[in-house]
DSSP file (Angstrom, degrees, kcal/mol; ACC not computed):
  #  RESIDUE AA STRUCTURE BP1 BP2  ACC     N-H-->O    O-->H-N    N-H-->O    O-->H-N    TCO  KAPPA ALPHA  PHI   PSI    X-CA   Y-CA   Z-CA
    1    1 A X              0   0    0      0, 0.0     2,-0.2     0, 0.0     0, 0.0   0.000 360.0 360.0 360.0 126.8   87.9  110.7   70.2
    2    2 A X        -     0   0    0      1,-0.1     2,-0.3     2,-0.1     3,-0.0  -0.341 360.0-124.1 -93.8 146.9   87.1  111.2   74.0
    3    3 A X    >>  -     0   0    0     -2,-0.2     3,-1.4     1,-0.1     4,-1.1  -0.606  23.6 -99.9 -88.6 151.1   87.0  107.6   75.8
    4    4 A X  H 3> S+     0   0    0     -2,-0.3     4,-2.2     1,-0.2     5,-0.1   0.847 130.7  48.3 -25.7 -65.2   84.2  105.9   77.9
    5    5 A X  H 3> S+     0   0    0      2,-0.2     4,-1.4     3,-0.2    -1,-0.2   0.616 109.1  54.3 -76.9  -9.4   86.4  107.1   81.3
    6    6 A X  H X> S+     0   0    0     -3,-1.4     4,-1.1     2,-0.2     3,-1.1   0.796 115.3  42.2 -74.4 -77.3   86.8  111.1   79.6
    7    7 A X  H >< S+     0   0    0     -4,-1.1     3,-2.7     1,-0.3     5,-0.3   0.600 115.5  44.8 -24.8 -94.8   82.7  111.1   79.3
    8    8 A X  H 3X S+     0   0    0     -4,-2.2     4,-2.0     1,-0.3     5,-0.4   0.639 114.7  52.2 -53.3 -45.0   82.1  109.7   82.6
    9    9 A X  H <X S+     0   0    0     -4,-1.4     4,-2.8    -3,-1.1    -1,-0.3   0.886 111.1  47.0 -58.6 -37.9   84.9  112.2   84.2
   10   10 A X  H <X S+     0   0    0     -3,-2.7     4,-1.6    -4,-1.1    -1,-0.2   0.988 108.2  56.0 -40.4 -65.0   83.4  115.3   82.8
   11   11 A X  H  > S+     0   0    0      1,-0.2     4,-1.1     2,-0.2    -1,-0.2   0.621 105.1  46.9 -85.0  13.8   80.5  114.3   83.7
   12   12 A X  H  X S+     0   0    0     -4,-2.0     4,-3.0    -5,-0.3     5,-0.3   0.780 114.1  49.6 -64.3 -48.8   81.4  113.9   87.4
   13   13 A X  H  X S+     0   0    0     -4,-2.8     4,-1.4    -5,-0.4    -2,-0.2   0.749 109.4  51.6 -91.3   3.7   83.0  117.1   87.5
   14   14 A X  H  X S+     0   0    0     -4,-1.6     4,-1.7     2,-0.2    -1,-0.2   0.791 116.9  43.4 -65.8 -42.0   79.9  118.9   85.7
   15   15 A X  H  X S+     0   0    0     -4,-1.1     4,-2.6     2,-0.2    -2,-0.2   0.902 111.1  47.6 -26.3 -72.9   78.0  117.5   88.1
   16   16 A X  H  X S+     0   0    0     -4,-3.0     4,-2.4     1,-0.3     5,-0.2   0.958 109.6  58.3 -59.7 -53.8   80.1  118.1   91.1
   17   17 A X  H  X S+     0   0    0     -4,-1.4     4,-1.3    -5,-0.3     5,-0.4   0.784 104.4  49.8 -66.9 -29.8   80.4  121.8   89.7
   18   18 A X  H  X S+     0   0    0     -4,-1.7     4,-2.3     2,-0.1     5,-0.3   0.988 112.6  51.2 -57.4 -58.2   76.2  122.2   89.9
   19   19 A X  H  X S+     0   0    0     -4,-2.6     4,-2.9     1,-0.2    -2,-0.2   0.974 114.2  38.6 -51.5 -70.8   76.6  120.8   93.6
   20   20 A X  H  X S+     0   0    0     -4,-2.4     4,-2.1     1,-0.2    -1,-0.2   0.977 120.7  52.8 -40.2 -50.8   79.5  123.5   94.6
   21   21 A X  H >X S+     0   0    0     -4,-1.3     3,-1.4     1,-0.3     4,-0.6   0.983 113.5  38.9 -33.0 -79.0   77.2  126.0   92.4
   22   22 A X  H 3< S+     0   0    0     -4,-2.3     3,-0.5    -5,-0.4    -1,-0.3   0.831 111.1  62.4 -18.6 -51.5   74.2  125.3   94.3
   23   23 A X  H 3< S+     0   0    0     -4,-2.9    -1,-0.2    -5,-0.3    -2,-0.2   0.684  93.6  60.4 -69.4 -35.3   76.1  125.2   97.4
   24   24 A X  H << S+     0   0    0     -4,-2.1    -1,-0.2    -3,-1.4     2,-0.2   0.259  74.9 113.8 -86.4   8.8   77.3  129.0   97.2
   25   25 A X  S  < S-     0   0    0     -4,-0.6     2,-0.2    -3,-0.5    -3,-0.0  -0.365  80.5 -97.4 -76.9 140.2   73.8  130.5   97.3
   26   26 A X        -     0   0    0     -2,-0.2    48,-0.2     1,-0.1    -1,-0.1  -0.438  44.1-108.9 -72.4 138.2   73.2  132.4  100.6
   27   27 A X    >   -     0   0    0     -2,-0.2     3,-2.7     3,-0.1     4,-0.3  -0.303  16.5-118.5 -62.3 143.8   71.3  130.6  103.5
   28   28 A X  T >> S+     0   0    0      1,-0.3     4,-5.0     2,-0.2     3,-1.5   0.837 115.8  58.8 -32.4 -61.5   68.1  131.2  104.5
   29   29 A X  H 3> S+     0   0    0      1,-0.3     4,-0.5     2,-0.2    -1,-0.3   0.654 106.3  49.0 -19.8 -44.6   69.5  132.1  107.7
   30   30 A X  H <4 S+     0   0    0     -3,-2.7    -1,-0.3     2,-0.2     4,-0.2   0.498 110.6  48.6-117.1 -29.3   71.5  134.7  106.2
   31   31 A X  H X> S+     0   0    0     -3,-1.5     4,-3.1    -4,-0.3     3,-0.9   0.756 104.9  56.4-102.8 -54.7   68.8  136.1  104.3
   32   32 A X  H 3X S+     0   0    0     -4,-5.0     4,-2.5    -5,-0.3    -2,-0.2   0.824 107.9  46.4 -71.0 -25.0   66.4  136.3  107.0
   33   33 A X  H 3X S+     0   0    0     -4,-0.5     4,-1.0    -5,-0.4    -1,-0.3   0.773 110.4  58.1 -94.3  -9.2   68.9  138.5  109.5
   34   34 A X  H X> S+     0   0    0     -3,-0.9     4,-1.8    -4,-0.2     3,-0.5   0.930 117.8  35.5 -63.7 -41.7   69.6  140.9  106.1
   35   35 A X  H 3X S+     0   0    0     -4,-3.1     4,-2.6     1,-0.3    -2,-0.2   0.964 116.2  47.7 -76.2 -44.4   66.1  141.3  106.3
   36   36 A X  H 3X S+     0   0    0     -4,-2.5     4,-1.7     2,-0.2    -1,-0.3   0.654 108.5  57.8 -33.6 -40.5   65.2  141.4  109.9
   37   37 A X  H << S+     0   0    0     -4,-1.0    -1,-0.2    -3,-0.5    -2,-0.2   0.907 108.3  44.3 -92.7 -53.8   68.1  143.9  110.6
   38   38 A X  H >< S+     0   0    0     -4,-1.8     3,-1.6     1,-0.2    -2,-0.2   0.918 111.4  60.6 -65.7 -41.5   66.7  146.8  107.9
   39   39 A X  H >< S+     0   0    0     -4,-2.6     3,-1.7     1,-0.2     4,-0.5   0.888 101.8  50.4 -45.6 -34.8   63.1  146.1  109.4
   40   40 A X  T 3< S+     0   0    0     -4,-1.7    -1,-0.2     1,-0.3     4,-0.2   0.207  85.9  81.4-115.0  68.7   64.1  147.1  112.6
   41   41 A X  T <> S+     0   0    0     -3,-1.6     4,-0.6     2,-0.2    -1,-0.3   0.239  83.4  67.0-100.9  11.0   65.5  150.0  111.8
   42   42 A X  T <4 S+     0   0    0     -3,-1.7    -2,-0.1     2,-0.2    -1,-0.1   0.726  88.8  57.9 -92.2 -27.0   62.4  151.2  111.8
   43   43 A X  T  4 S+     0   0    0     -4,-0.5    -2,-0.2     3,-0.0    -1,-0.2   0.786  99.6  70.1 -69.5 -26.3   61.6  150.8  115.7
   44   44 A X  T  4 S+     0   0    0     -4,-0.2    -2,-0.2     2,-0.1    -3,-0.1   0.947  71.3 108.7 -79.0 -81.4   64.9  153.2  116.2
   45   45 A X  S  < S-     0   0    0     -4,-0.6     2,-0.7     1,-0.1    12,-0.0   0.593  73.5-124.4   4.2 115.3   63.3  156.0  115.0
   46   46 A X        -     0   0    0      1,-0.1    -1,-0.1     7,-0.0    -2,-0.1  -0.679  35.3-113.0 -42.6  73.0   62.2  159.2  117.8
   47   47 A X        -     0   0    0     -2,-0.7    -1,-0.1     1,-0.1     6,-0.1   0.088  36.2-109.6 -10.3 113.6   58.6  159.8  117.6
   48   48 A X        -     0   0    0      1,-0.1    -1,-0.1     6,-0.0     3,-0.1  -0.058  24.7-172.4 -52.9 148.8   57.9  163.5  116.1
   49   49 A X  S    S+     0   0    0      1,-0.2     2,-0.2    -3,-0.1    -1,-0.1   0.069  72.8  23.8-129.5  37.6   56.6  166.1  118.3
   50   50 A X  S >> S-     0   0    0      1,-0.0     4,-0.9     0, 0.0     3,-0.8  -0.883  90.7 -85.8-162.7-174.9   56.0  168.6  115.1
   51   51 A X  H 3> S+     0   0    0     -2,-0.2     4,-2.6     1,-0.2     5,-0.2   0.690 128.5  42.3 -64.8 -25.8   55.5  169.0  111.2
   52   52 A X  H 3> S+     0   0    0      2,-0.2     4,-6.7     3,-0.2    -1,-0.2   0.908 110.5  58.4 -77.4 -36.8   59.4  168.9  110.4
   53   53 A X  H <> S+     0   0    0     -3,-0.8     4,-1.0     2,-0.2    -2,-0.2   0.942 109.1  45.5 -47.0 -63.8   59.5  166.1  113.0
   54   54 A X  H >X S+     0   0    0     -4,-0.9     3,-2.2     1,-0.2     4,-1.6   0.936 110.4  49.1 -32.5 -84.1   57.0  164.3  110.6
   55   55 A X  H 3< S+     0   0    0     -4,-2.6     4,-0.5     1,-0.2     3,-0.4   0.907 106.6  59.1 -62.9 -32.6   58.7  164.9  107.3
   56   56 A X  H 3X S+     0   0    0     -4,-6.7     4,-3.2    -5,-0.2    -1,-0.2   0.873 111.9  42.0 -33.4 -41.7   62.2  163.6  108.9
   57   57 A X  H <X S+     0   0    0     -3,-2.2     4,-1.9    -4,-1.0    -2,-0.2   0.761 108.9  51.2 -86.3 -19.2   60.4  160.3  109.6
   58   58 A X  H  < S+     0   0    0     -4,-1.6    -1,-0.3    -3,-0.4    -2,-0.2   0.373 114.5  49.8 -94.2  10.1   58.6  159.9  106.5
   59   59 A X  H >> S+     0   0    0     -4,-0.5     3,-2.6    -5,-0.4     4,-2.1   0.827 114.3  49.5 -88.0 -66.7   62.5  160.6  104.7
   60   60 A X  H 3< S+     0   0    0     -4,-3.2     4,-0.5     1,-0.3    -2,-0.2   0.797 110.8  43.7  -1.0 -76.3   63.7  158.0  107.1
   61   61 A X  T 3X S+     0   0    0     -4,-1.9     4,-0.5     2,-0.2    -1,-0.3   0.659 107.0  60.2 -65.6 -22.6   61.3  155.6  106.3
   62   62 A X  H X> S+     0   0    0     -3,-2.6     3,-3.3     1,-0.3     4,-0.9   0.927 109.0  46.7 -88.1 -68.5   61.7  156.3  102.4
   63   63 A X  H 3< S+     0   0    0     -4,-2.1     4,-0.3     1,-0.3    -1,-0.3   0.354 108.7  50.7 -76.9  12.6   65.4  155.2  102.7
   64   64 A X  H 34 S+     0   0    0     -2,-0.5    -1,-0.3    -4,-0.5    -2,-0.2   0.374 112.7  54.4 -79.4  -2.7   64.9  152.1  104.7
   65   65 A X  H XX S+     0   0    0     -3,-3.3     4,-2.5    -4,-0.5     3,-1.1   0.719 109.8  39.8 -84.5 -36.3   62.4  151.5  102.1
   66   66 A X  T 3< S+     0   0    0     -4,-0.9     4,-0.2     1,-0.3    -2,-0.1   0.817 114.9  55.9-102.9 -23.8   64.7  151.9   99.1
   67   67 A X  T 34 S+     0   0    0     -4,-0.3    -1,-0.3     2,-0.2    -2,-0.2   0.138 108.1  48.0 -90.6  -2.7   67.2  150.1  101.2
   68   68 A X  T X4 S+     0   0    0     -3,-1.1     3,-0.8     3,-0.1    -2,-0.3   0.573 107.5  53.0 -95.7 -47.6   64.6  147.3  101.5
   69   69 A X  T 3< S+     0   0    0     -4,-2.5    -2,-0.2     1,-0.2    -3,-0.2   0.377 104.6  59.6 -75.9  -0.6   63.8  147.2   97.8
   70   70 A X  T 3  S+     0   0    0     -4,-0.2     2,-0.2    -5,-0.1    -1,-0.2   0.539  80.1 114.6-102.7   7.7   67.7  146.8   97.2
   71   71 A X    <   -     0   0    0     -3,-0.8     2,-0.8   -37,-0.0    -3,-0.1  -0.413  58.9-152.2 -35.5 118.7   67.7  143.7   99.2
   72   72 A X        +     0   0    0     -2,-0.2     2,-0.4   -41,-0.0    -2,-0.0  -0.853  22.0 174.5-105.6 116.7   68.5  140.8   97.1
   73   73 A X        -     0   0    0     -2,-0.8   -45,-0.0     1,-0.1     3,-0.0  -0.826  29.1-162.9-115.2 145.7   66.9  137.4   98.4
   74   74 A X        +     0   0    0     -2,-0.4     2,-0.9   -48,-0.2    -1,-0.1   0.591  65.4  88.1 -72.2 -40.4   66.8  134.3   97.2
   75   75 A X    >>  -     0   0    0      1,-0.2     3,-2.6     2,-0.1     4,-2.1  -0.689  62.8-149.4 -94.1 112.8   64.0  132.9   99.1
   76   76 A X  T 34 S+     0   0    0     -2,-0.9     4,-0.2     1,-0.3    -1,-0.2   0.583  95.7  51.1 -60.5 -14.6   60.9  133.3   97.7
   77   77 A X  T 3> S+     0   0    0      2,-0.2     4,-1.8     1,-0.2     3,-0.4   0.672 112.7  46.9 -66.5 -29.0   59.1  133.4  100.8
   78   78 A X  H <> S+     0   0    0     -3,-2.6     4,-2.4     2,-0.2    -2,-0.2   0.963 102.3  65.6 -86.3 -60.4   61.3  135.8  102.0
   79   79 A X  H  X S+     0   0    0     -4,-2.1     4,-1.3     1,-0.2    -1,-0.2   0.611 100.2  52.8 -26.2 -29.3   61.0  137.8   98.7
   80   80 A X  H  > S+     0   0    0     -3,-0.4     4,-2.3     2,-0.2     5,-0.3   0.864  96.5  60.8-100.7 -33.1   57.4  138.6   99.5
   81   81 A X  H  X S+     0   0    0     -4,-1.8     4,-1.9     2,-0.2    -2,-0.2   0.825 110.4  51.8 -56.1 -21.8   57.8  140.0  103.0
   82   82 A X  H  X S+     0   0    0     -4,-2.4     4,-2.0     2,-0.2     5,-0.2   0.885 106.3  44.5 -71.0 -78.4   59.9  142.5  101.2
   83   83 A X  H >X S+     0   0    0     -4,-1.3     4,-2.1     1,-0.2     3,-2.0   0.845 119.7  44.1 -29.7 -60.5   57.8  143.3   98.9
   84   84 A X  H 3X S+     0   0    0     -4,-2.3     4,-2.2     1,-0.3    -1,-0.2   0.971 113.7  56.9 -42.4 -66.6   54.9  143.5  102.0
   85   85 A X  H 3< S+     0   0    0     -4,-1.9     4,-0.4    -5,-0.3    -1,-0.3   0.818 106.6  40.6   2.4 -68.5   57.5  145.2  103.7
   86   86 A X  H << S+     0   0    0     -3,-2.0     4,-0.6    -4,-2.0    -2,-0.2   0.978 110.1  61.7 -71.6 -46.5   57.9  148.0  100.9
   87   87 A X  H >X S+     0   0    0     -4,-2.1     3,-1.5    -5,-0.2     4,-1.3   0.900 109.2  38.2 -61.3 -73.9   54.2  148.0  100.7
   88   88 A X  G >< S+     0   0    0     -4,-2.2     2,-2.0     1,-0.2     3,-0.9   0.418 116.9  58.6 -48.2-129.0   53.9  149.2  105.0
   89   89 A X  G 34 S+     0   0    0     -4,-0.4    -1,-0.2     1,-0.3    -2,-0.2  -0.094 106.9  45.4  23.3 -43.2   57.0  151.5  104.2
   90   90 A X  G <> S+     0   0    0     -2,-2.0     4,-1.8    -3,-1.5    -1,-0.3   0.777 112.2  42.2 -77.7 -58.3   55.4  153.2  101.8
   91   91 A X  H <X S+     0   0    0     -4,-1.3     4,-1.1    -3,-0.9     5,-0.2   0.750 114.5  51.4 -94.9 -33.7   52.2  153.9  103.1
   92   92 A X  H  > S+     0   0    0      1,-0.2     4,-1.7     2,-0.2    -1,-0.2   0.787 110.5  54.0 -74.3  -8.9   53.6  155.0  106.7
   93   93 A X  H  > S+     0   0    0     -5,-0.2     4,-0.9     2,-0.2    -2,-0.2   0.953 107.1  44.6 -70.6 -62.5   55.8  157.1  104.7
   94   94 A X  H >X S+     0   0    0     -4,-1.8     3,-3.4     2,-0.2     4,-0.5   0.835 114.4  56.8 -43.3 -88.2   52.6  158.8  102.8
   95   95 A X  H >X S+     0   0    0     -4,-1.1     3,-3.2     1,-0.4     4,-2.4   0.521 108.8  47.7 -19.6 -68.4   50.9  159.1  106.7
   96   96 A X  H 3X S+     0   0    0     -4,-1.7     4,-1.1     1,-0.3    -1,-0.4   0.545 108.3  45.1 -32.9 -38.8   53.6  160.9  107.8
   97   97 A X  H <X S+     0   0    0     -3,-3.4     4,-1.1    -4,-0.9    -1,-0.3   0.453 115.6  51.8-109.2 -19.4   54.1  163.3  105.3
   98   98 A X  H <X S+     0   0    0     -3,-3.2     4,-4.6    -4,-0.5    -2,-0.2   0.957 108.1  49.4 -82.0 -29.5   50.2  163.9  105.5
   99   99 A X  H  X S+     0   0    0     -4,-2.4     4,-1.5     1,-0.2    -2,-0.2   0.760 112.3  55.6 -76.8 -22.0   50.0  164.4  109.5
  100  100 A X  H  X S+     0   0    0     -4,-1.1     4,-3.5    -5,-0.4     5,-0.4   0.949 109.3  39.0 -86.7 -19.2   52.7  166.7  108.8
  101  101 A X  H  X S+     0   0    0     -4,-1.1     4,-1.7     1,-0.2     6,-0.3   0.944 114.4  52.5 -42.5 -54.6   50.9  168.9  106.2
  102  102 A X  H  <>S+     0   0    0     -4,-4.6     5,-1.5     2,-0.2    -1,-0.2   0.985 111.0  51.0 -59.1 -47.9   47.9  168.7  108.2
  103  103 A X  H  <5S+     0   0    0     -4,-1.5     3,-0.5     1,-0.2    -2,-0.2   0.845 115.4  42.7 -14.7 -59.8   50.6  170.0  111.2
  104  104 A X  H  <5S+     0   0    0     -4,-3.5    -1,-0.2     1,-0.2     2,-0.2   0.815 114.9  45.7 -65.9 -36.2   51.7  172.9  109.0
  105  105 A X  T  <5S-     0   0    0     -4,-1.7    -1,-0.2    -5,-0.4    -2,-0.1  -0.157 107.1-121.6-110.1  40.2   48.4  174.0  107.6
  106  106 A X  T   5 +     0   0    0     -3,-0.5    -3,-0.2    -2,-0.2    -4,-0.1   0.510  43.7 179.8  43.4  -7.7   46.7  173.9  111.2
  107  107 A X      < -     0   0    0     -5,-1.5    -2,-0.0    -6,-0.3     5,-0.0  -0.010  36.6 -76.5 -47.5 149.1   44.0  171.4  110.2
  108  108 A X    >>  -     0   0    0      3,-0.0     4,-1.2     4,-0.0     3,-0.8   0.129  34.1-110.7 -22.8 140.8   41.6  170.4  112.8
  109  109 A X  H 3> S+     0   0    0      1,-0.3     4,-1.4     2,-0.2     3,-0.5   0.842 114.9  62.1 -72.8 -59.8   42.2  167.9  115.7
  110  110 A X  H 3> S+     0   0    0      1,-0.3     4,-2.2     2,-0.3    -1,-0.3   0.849 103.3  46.9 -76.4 -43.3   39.6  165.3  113.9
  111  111 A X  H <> S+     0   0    0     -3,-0.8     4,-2.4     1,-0.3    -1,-0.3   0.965 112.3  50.9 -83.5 -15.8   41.9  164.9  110.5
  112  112 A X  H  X S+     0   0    0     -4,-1.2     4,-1.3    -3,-0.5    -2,-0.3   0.773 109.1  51.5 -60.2 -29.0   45.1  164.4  112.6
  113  113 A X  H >X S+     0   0    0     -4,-1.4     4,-2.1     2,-0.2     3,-0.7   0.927 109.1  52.5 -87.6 -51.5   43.1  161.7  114.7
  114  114 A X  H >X S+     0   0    0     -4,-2.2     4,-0.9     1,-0.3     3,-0.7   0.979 113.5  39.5 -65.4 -54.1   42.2  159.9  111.2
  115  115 A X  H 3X S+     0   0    0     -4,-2.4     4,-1.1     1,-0.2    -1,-0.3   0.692 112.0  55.9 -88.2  -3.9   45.7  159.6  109.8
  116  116 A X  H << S+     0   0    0     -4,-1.3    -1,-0.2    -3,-0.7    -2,-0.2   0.644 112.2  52.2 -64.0 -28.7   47.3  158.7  113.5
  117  117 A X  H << S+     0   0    0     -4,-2.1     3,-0.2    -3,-0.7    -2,-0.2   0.763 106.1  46.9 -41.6 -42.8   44.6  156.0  113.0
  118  118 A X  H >X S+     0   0    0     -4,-0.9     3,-2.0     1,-0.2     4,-0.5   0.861 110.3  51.8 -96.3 -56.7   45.8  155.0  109.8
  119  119 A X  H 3X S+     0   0    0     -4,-1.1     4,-1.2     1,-0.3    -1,-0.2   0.576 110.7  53.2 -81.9  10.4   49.6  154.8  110.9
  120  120 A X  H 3> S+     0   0    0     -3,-0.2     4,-0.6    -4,-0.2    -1,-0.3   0.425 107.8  43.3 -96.6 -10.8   48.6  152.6  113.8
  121  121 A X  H <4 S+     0   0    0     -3,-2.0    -2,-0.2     2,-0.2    -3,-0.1   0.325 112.8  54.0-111.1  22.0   46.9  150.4  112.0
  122  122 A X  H >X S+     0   0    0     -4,-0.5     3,-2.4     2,-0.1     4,-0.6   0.750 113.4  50.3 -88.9 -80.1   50.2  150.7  109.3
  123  123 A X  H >X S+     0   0    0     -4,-1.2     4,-2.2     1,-0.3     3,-1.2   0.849 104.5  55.3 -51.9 -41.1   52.3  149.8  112.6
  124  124 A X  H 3X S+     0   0    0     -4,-0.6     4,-5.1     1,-0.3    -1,-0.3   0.927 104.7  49.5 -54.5 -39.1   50.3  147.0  113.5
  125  125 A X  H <4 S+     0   0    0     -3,-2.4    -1,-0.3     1,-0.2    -2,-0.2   0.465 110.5  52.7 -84.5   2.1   50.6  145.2  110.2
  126  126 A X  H XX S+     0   0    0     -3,-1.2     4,-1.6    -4,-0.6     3,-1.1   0.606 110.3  48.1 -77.9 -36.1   54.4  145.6  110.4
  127  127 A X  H >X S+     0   0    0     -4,-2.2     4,-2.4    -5,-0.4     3,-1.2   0.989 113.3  45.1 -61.8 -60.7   54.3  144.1  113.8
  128  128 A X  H 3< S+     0   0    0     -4,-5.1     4,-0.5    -5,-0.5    -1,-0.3   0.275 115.0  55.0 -71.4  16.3   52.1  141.2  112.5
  129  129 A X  H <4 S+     0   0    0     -3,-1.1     4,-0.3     2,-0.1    -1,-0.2   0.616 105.1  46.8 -55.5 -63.9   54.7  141.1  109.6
  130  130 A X  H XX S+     0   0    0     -4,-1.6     4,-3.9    -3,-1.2     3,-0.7   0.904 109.5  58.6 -93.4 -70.1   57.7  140.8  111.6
  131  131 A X  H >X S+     0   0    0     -4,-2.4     4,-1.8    -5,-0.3     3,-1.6   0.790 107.0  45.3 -20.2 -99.2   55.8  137.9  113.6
  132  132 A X  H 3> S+     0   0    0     -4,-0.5     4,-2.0     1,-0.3    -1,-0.3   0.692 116.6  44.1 -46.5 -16.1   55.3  135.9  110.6
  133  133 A X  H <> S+     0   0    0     -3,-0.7     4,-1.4    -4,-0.3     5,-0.3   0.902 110.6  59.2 -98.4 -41.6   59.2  136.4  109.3
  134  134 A X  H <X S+     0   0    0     -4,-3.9     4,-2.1    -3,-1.6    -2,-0.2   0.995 113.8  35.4 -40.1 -68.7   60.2  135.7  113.1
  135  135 A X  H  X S+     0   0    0     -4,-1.8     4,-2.7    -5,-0.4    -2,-0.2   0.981 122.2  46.9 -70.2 -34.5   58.4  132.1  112.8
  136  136 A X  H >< S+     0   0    0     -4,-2.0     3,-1.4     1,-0.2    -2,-0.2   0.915 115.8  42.2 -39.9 -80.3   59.5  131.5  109.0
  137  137 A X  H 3< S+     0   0    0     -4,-1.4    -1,-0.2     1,-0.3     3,-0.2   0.588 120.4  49.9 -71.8 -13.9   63.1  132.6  109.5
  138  138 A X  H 3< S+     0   0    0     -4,-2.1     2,-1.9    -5,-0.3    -1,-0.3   0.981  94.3  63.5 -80.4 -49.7   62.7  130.4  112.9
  139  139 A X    <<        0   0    0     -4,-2.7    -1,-0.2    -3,-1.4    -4,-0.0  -0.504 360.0 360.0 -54.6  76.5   61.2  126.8  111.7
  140  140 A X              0   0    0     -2,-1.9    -1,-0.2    -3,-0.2  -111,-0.1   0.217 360.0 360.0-123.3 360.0   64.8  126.6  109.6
């Protein structure tokens, strides 16, 4: 039969062992420069000057993507700017891969204009993306 002073020492060290537990979770801090550091691998990227150029960056972009969805975070806040993240990733990947097709297949001046439209207004919401995970990751 465990005594008054076994109980209460178990549960001190069950206790204490949730605190260490707790303790070993990665910081916010820590989280935010995994994420920060695969977004901007997306600014290194060479701007294409033809259709091959194009599907290189939309390959690119799919493996900083997949490399962005194998981020593991803890912080849920942080968890949805990945997701948001994949979401931009995704679709400047598609752009790419149409403005080179359009490239390939000659199309007309006017549908290249539409989908350089489209991946500037892609880039913008990465920018204004990056902002908001810049002031999260900053207020710390």
């Amino acid at each position: 039969m465990l005594s008054y002073r076994k109980y209460r020492f178990l549960a001190v060290t069950a206790v204490l062992i949730g605190f260490l537990t707790y303790g070993c979770g990665e910081s916010r801090t820590n989280q935010c420069n995994k994420l920060n550091k695969i977004a901007n691998r997306v600014k290194t990227l060479k701007p294409p000057k033809d259709a091959e150029g194009f599907n290189q960056i939309a390959e690119a972009v799919d493996s900083i993507g997949l490399e962005m969805r194998a981020l593991k975070l803890e912080d849920t806040k942080l968890k949805d700017f990945q997701g948001r993240f994949n979401s931009v990733y995704n679709e400047l990947s598609e752009a790419a891969r149409s403005i080179s097709q359009a490239y390939s297949e000659k199309k007309q001046v006017p549908a290249i204009a539409k989908i350089t439209k489209d991946v500037k207004s892609i880039g913008d919401r990465e920018s204004s993306l990056i902002s908001e995970i810049n002031k999260y990751c900053a207020g710390q």
